[in-house]
C-alpha angles and dihedrals in degrees: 000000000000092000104060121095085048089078137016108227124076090235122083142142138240131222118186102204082185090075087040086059097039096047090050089052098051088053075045103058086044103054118077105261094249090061114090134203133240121201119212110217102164115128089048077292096307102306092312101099126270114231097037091053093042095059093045089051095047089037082058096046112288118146107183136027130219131210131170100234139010094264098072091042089062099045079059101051092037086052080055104268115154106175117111108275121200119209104221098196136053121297122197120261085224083059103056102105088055085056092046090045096052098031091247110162115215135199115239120190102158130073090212093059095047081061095052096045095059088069086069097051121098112210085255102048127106110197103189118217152185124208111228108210119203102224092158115313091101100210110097137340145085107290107188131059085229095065090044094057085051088048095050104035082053092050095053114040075059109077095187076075136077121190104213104172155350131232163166143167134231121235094203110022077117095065132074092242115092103186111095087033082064094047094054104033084054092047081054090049096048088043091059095060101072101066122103088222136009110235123231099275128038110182129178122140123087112198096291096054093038081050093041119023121040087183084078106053107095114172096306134033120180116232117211124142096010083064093059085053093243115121126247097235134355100238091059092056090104089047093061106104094209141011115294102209115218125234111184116087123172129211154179151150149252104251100163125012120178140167122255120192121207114312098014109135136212129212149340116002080359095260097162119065119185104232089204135348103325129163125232125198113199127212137198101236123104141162084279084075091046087257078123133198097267092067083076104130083020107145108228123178128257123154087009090290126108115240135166140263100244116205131357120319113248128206092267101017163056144178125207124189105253119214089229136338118316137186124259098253103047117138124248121199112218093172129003140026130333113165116322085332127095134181111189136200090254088053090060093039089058097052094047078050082239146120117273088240096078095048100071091038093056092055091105123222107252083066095091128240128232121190134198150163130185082011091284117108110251098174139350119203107194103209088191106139 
């Protein structure tokens, strides 16, 4: 295959920036045209790859990148980017000159740390900020109108500061029930009357409100696990008003296949007995590369047919139960199509009784990326160690 010799390990992943940019197109043709999109690329964009995502999203429209501390931020300005990237969690006072040097916008939501943050501000300098506002979320944020007015009255009377933006983000915009999104989407709302003047950017919808709820929209919606075509909760499947499409593949191939006869076992504590000749593949893919213990049982794909994870999953490796002899080399679908057969990363969230969100993001790094688009490769970041 085209990708070896760029890695050394028969287990990679694939990630199609075609879908990344289609995904964020199709957000793109829904929103009013004065309504931008962040993209949220924290996480090393969720397991995807952050440069690479972040160029696809801007590349489709994007305007602005989000990332949850100072630290991603600046892995992205030191890999060249150059867009305007908000740091969605808390910085530390004592870090601001590094925000004003490389144009890294943070979210402030305490009026002690604005103080303290004042020590680190040269008379020049411009740090550029968004309120985050607790509507219900209950994490961080400034929860009264009383404590906004202070914020902004502080911020502005500063002029080493700019405030740039307001926000908040909604707990349930991903469930049927509309209740408690309401509640929180009106005490915005409500919030937002008290300032003497909106900033440039108010932001409040994640994937599910910018897919849902155009009330919400305001002149800006960040765009995180909707961009890497997964939903952002299975009971809103039905509510998605096109196809995600989705980016990350996993794979991997045969490197050992041998026949067992009855009573033969396989692994650790010996868990899986063959009940007649079977043949077993191994792969080199193990809960060291966040493929964990609990996808024992787990189908994956090889030769376009399902078949099963057999004993327990060690740290390297792992075997599966073949449906007839097969040649070392053969390619296994962890996640992904092969054929008329597909395993997605919701298939593999619902059996680690999770949200698609963490599968993707436990894939480690020294698990290689691919990347594609147009079926072609465009770029490969080896995140080998």
């Amino acid at each position: 295959m085209e990708e070896q010799g760029y890695f050394f390990r028969d287990t990679w992943a694939e990630i199609d920036l075609g879908c990344i940019s289609e995904n964020i197109s199709s957000v793109k043709n829904r929103l009013p045209n004065d309504v931008e999109i962040i993209a949220v690329v924290k996480a090393n964009a969720y397991g995807h790859g952050d440069i690479q995502v972040s160029k696809a999203a801007l590349e489709a429209g994007a305007t602005y990148l989000a990332v949850a501390f100072m630290d991603e931020a600046m892995a992205l300005r030191n890999k060249g980017i150059q867009a305007p990237i908000l740091v969605l969690g808390a910085t530390r006072a004592k870090d601001v000159q590094i925000a004003v040097e490389h144009n890294i916008s943070i979210t402030v939501f305490q009026m002690d740390w604005v103080q303290e943050a004042k020590n680190y501000l040269k008379d020049t300098d411009k740090l550029v900020v968004h309120i985050k506002l607790d509507t219900g979320m209950g994490r961080i944020g400034i929860r009264s109108k009383e404590e906004l007015k202070t914020m902004e009255q502080m911020l502005r009377m500063d002029k080493r500061f700019y405030l740039e933006g307001i926000y908040t983000h909604f707990a349930t915009a991903d469930e049927l029930d509309r209740s408690y999104f309401e509640q929180q989407f009106h005490l915005f709302k409500d919030m937002l009357s008290v300032l003497l003047e909106r900033p440039k950017y108010v932001h409040s919808s994640n994937s599910a409100a910018a897919l849902r709820f155009s009330q919400a929209y305001f002149n800006a919606v960040r765009i995180g696990i909707a961009m890497y075509g997964l939903t952002p909760s299975l009971e809103m499947e039905q509510e998605i008003p096109f196809t995600l499409k989705e980016a990350f593949t996993l794979r991997s191939k045969l490197i050992h296949v041998k026949k067992l006869q009855q009573g033969d076992k396989v692994s650790y504590g010996s868990t899986y007995e063959a009940n007649g000749e079977e043949w077993i593949g191994t792969i080199p893919i193990g809960y060291a590369d966040g493929w964990i213990r609990r996808l024992q049982g787990m189908e994956v794909l090889v030769d376009g047919k399902r078949v099963p994870i057999v004993g327990r999953i060690c740290m390297d490796q792992c075997m599966i139960r073949l449906p007839y002899a097969l040649p070392i080399g053969t390619t296994v679908t962890l996640i992904g199509i092969d054929r008329n057969e597909f395993i997605s990363v919701n298939d593999i969230a619902k059996r680690l009784e999770t949200i698609n969100y963490e599968v993707p993001c436990i894939i480690a790094s020294r698990v290689p990326r691919l990347y594609k688009k147009d079926g072609k490769i465009v770029d490969l970041k080896n995140y080998l160690l």
